[in-house]
C-alpha positions in Angstrom: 29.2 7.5 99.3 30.5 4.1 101.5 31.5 4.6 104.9 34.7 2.6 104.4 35.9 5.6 101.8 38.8 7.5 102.4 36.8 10.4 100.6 33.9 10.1 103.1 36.4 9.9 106.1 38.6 12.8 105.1 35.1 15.3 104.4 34.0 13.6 107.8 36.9 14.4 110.2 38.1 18.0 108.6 34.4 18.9 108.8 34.7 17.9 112.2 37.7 19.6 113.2 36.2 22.8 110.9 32.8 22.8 113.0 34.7 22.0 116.4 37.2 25.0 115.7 34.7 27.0 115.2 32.4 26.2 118.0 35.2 26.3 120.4 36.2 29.9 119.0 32.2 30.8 119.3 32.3 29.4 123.3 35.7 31.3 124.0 34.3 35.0 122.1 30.7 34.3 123.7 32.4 33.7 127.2 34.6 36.9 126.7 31.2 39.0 125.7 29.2 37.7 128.5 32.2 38.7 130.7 32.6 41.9 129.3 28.6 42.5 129.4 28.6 41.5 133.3 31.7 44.3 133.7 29.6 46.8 131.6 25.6 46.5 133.5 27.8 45.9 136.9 29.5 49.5 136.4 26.4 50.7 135.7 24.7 49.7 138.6 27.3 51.2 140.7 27.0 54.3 138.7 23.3 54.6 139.2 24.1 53.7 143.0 26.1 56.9 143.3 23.6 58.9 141.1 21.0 58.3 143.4 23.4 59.3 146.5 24.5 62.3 144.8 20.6 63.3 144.6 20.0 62.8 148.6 21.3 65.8 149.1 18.8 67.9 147.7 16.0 66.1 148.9 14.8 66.4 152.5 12.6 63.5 154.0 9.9 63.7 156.7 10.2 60.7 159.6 6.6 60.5 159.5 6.1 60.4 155.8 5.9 56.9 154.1 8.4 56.1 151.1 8.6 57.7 148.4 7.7 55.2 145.4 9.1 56.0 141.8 6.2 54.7 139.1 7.2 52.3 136.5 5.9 52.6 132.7 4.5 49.0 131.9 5.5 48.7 128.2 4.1 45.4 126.7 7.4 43.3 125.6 6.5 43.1 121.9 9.5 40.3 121.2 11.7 41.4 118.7 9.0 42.3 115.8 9.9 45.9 116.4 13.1 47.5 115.5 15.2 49.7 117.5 13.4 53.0 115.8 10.1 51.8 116.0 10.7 51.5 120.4 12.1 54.7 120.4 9.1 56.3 119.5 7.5 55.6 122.7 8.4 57.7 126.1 9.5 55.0 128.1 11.0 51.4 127.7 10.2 47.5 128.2 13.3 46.8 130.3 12.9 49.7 132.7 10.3 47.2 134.9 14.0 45.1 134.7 16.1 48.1 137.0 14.8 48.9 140.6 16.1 50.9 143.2 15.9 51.7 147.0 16.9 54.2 149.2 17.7 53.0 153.4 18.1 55.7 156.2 18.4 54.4 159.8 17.0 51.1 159.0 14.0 53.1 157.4 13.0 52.7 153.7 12.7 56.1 152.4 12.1 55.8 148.6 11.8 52.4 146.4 11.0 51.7 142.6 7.5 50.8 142.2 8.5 47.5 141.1 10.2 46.6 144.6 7.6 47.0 147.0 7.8 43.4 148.2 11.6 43.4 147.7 13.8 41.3 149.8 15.0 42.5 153.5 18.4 45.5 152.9 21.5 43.6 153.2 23.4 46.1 155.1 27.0 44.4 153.2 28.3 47.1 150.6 29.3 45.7 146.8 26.9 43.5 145.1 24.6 40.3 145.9 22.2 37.9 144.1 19.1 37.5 145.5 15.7 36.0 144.0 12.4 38.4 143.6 9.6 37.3 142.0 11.1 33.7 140.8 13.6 35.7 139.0 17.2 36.4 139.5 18.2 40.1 140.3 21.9 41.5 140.7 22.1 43.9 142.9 24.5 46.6 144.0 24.5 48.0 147.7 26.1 51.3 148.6 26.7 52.8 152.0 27.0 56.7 153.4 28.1 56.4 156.4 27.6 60.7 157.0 24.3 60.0 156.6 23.4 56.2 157.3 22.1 55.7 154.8 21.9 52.7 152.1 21.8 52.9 148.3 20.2 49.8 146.7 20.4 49.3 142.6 19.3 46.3 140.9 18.8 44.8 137.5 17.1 41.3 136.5 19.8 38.5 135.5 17.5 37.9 132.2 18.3 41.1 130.7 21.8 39.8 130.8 20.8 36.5 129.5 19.1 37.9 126.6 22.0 39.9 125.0 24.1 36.8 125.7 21.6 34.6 124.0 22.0 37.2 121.1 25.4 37.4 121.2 25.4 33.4 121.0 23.2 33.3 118.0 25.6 36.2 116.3 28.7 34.0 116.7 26.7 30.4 115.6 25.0 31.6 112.8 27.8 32.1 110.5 29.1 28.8 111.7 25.7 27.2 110.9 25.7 29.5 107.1 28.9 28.4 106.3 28.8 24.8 107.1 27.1 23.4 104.0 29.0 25.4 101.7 32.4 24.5 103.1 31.4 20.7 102.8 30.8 20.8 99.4 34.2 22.8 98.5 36.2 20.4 100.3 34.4 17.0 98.9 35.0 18.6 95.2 38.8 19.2 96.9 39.2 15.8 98.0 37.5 14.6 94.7 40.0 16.6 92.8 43.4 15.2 95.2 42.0 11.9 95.0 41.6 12.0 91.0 45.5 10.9 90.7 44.4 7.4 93.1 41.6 6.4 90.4 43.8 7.4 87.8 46.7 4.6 89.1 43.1 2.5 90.1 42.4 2.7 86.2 45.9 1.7 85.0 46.5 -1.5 87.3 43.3 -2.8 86.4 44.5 -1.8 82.5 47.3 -4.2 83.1 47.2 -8.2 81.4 49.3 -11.3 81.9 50.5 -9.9 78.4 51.4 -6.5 79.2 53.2 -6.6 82.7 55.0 -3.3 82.0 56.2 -0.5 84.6 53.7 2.3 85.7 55.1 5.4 84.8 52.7 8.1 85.4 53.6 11.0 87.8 52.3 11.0 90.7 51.9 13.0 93.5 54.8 11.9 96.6 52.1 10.1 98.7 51.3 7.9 95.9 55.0 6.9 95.1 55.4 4.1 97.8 52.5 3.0 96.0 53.8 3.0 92.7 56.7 1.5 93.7 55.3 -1.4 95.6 52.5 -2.0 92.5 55.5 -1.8 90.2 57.3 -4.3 92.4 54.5 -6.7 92.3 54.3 -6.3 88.0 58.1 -7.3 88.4 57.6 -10.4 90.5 54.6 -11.3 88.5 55.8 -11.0 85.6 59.3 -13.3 86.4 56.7 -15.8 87.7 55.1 -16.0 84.6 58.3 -15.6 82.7 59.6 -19.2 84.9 56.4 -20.8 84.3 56.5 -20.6 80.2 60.4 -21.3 80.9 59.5 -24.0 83.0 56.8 -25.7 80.2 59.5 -25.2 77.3 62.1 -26.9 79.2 59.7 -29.6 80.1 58.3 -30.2 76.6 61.9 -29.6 75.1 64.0 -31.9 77.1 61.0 -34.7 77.4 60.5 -35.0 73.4 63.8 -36.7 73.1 63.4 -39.4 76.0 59.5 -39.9 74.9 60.7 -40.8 71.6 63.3 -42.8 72.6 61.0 -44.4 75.5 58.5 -45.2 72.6 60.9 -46.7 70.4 62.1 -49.1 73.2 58.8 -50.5 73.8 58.3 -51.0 70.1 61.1 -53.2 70.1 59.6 -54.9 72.9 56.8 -55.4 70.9 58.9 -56.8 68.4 60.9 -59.0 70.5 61.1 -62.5 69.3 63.1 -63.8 71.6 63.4 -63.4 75.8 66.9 -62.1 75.3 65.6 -59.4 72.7 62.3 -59.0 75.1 64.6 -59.0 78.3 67.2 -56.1 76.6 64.0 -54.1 75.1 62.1 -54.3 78.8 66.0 -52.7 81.0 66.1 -49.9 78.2 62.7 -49.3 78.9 63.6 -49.3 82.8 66.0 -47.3 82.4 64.5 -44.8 80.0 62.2 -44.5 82.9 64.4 -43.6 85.3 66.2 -41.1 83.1 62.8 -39.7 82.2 61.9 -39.6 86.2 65.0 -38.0 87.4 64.4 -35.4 84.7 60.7 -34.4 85.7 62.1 -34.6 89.5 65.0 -31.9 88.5 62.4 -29.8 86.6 60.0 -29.6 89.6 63.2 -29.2 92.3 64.5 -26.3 90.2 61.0 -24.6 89.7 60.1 -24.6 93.4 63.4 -23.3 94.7 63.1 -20.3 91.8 60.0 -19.1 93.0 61.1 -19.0 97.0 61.4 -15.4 97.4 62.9 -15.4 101.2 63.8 -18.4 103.9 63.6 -19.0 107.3 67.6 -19.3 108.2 69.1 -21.0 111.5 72.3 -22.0 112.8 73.1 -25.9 112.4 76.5 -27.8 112.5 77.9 -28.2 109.4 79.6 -31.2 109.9 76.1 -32.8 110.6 74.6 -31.6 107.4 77.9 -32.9 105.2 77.3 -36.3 107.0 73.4 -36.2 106.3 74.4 -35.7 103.0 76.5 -37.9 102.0 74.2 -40.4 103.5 71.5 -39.0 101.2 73.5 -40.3 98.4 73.3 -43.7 95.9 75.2 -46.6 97.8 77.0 -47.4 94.5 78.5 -43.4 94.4 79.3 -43.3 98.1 81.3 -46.7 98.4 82.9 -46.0 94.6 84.6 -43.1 96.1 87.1 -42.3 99.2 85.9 -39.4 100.9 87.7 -37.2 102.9 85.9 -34.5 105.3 88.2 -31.9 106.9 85.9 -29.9 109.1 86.3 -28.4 112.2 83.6 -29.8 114.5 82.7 -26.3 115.8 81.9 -24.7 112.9 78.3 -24.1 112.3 76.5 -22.6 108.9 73.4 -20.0 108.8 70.6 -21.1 105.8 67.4 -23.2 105.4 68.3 -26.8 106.5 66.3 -28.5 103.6 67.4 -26.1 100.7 71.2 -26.4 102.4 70.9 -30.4 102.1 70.1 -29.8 98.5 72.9 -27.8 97.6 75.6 -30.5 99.0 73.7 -33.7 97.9 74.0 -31.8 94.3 77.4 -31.0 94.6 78.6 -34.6 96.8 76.5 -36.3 94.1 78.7 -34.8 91.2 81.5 -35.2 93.0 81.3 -38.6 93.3 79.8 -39.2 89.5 82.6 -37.4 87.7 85.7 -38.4 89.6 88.1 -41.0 88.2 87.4 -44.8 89.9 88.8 -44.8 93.3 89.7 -41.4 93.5 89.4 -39.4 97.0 87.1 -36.6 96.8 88.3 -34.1 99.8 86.1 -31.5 101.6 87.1 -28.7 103.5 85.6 -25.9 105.3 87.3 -23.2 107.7 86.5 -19.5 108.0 88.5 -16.6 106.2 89.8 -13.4 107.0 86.4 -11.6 105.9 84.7 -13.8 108.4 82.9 -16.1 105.9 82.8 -19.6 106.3 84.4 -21.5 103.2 83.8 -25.0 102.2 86.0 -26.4 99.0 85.0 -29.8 97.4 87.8 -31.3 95.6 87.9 -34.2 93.3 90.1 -35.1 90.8 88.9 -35.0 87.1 90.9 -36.0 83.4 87.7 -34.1 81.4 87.8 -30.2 81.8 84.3 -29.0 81.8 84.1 -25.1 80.5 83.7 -23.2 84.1 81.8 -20.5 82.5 78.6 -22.3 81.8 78.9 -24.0 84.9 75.5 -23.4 86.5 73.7 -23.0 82.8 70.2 -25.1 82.5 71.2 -28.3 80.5 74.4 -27.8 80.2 76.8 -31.2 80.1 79.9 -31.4 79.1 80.1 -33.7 75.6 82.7 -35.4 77.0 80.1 -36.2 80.1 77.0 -37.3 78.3 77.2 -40.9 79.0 77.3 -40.3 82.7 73.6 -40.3 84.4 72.2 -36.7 84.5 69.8 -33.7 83.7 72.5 -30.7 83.5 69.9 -28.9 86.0 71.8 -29.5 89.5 73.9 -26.6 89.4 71.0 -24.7 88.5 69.2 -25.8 91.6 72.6 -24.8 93.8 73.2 -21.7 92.0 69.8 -20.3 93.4 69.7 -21.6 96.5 73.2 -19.8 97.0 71.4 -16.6 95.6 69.1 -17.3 98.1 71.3 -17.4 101.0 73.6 -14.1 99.7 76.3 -16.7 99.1 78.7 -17.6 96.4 79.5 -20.5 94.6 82.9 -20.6 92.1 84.6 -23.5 90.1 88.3 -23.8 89.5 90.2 -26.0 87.1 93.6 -26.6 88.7 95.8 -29.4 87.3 94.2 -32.6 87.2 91.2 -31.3 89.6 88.3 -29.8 89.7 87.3 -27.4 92.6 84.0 -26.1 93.8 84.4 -23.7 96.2 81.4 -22.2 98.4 81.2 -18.8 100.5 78.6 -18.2 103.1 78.2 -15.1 105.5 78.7 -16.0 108.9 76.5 -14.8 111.5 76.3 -14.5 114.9 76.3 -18.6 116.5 78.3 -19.8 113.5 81.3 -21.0 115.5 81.1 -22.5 118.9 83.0 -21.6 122.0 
């Protein structure tokens, strides 16, 4: 199993927080024993304090006499090979040498456990003390009658205590060390088992082919949808990549054939060319073949960049700045062949992508100016609408009337159009670039001109103060 796994993580931490649980449920039940078990052997104590005064009274002691001492059995700790019915068989027990007591009369020790004879001085304060006999620790409990003077000791060693804890320890960890092993193997066949549907999705991604970009559409469990969804996403975006890419190579080798061949006819008539008026005529078709052939491939690779820019990086910037860059970005012969009229309020700003923006009115300035009548004005006007979009209308005047609804289509040209310069792919390049900015372009035939009329958003900055 890798360390980087979710599987090994997820047995990892809940094995954790199983085995921490029950550890701290252990400490918190041993603590509450061990309390209990200090309440329990400190009553008794007390008890066997006033057991002992309760027996004074029937015993009468001589001032001269020395103390009375109570023997001890020495029984041999055997461990814990024995059980509890095998010990009771014998007349006395191993812990008795663990309880001691003494008995104090006017500062005189009248009668002592044997196993106290060297026992720390009486502390004449009543309840109970620790105190250390013998390098071990003893609890003690120290009772007073004041009728007679005299001073009940009981004590027990702190190991007795200790042991039963330890016991009581070893009862509450042992289950947790039993179980452990167990419960790890149930929950990694669990997490096996939830994780089955993430291999199963694992298996049908790597299933998929350039040929077969089709939706996933096995159910899964809720945690796995956003993954579905975002897999299924990327087969969408893949597949319209690849979708533009054999678009883009039909379009290529579809509109190149016919210039090719026409390119390659010219240069066999130059080839042919007797004289330098034949050989100069062959060599300017051949020019401009080239150029047609050049602005095609440029149009192509334009179009297929822009189509595969999935977001931009938009910014305020005055439109009557870009309108002037483009224009200036136009063919000498188109921009002093037509009268131009810009009515745009200085102030007004637009939100996109400067570059693609520059594009879109180079495109649409450049048509403008292509298919207007000779010395026609071509009039441009931008100012912001009730919805609070900014509009910009280009306007030039036109005799042909182009069919609006495959404006925008990839190669489309007017018949009427097809001696003028062109690849019928500009509009395609604005139309996305629009889509890109959640724009929208329309075109209007109205009497004897043609409009183009572009909506942007407006956004916060757009219009100065």
């Amino acid at each position: 199993m890798q360390f980087n796994s979710i599987k090994f993580w997820l047995l990892l931490v809940i094995n954790s927080i199983i085995f921490v649980s029950l550890s701290i449920t252990a400490y918190i039940s041993y603590n509450n024993a061990l309390h209990e078990l200090d309440e329990i052997y400190d009553a008794q104590l007390a008890r066997n304090a006033r057991l002992v005064s309760a027996l004074l009274h029937n015993i009468s002691f001589d001032d001269t006499e020395l103390p009375i001492i109570i023997a001890v059995p020495n029984i041999i700790d055997s461990g814990e090979n024995q059980t509890a019915a095998q010990q009771r068989q014998y007349s006395a027990h191993k812990y008795e040498r663990k309880l001691a007591f003494q008995v104090w009369q006017h500062d005189k020790l009248l009668m002592e456990s044997e196993n106290t004879l060297s026992f720390p001085p009486l502390v004449k304060n009543e309840g109970f003390h620790e105190l250390f006999y013998q390098d071990e620790l003893w609890i003690s409990f120290v009772l007073y009658l004041p009728e007679q003077d005299t001073w009940v000791v009981t004590a027990q060693r702190e190991d007795v205590r200790e042991e039963i804890s330890g016991h009581l320890a070893l009862a509450q960890i042992r289950p947790i060390l039993v179980l452990l092993l167990p419960l790890s193997i149930l929950i990694y066949i669990v997490i096996k088992w939830v994780l089955l549907p993430l291999k199963q999705l694992a298996r049908l991604v790597a299933a998929k082919s350039p040929e077969q970009l089709t939706e996933i559409t096995l159910a899964q469990p809720a945690e796995l949808q956003p993954i579905k969804l975002a897999i299924n996403q990327l087969i969408h975006r893949v597949a319209h990549f690849l979708h533009q890419e054999k678009r883009f190579t039909a379009d290529a080798a579809h509109e190149l054939r016919t210039p090719l061949s026409i390119l390659q006819l010219h240069c066999t008539n130059l080839l042919d060319a007797k004289t330098p008026e034949e050989i100069k005529e062959a060599a300017e078709s051949i020019l401009l073949g080239s150029k047609k052939m050049t602005h095609l491939v440029n149009q192509l690779l334009q179009l297929s960049r822009v189509e595969r820019i999935a977001d931009t990086a938009c910014s305020n910037m005055p439109l009557t700045q870009l309108l002037n860059n483009s224009l200036s970005a136009l063919p000498l012969t188109l921009l002093e062949s037509t009268e131009w009229q810009l009515t745009v309020d200085p102030a007004l700003n637009i939100y996109g992508e400067p570059l693609l923006l520059s594009i879109v009115f180079k495109n649409l300035l450049e048509n403008a100016a292509k298919y207007a009548e000779p010395e026609q004005q071509v009039s441009v006007n931008a100012a912001k609408n009730d919805d609070n979009a900014l509009v910009i209308s280009i306007i030039n005047p036109s005799q042909i009337k182009p069919d609006v609804n495959r404006m925008g289509e990839r190669f489309y040209r007017d018949p009427k159009h097809q001696s003028i310069n062109g690849s019928g792919l500009g509009l395609s390049i604005v139309m996305r670039i629009v889509e890109l900015h959640h724009a929208n372009i329309s075109y209007q035939l109205a009497a004897d001109n043609f409009n183009v009329t572009l909506t942007f958003p407006l956004k916060e900055g757009s219009t100065k103060a």
